[in-house]
SEZAVEX-975631 format. One record per residue (C-alpha): residue number from 1; residue in one letter; z, x, y. Coordinates in steps of 0.02 Angstrom, whole numbers, plus 50000, padded with zeros to 5 digits. Each point is the difference from the previous one (the first is absolute). Layout:
BEGIN
[node NUM "A" [Z X Y]]
...
//
This chain:
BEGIN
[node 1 "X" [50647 50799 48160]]
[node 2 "X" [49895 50107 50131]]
[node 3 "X" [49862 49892 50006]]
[node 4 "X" [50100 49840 50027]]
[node 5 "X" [50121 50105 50150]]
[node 6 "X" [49836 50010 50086]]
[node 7 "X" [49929 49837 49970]]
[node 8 "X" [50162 49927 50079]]
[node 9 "X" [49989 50120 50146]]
[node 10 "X" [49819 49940 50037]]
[node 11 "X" [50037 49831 50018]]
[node 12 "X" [50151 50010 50096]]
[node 13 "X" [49892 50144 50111]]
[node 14 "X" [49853 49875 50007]]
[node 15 "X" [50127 49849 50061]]
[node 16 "X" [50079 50112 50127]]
[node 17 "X" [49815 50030 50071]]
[node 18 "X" [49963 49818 49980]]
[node 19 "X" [50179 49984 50125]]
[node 20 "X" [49943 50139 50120]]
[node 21 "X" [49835 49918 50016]]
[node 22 "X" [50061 49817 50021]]
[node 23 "X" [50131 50072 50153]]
[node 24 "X" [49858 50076 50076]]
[node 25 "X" [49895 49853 50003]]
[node 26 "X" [50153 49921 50086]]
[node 27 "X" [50004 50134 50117]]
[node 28 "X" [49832 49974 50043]]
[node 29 "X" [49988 49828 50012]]
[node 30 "X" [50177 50012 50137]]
[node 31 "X" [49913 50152 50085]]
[node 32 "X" [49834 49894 50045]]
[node 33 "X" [50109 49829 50024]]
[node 34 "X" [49902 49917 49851]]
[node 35 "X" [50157 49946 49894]]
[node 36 "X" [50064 49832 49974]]
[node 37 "X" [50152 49895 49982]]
[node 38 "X" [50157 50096 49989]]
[node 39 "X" [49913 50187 50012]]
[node 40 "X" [49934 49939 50156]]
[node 41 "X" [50190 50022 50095]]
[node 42 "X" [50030 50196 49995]]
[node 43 "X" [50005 50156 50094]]
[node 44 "X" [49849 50049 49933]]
[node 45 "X" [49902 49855 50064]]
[node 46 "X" [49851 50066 50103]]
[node 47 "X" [50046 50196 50001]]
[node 48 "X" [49837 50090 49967]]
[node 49 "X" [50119 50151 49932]]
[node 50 "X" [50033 49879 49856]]
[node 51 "X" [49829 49985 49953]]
[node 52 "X" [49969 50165 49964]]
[node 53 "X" [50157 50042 49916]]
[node 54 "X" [49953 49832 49869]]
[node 55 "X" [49828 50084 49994]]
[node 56 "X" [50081 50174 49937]]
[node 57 "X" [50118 49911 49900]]
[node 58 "X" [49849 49909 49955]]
[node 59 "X" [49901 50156 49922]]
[node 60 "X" [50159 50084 49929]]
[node 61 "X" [50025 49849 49889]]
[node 62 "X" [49833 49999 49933]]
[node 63 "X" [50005 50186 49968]]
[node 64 "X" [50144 49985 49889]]
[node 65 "X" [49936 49841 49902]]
[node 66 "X" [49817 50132 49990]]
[node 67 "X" [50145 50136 49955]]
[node 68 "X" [50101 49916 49859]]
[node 69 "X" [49877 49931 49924]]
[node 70 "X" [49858 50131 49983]]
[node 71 "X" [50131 50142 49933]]
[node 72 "X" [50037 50061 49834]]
//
């Protein structure tokens, strides 16, 4: 029963990171003014400051794809 409890948990903490990484590649692509169709009409569009808060979002999504799936 253990082994399957954490199993589950590292697939559902492996598609949150997959999530985190996905909205900071939007981020990224607003802050610079690279995205496309209907990401291309918001606030973010442009803002440097947006860049580099996809870019941390970025590397905190990898982390804890690295994290869930490297631990006992």
């Amino acid at each position: 029963m253990r082994r399957m409890f954490n199993v589950v948990m590292r697939v559902i903490s492996s598609l949150i990171g997959v999530l985190i990484v996905l909205m900071g590649g939007i981020w990224i692509l607003q802050g610079l003014n690279l995205a496309w169709g209907s990401l291309s009409r918001s606030f973010m569009q442009g803002d440097q400051h947006w860049a580099f808060y996809g870019a941390i979002m970025l590397i905190v999504g990898v982390c804890e794809i690295v994290w869930s799936n490297t631990r006992q």
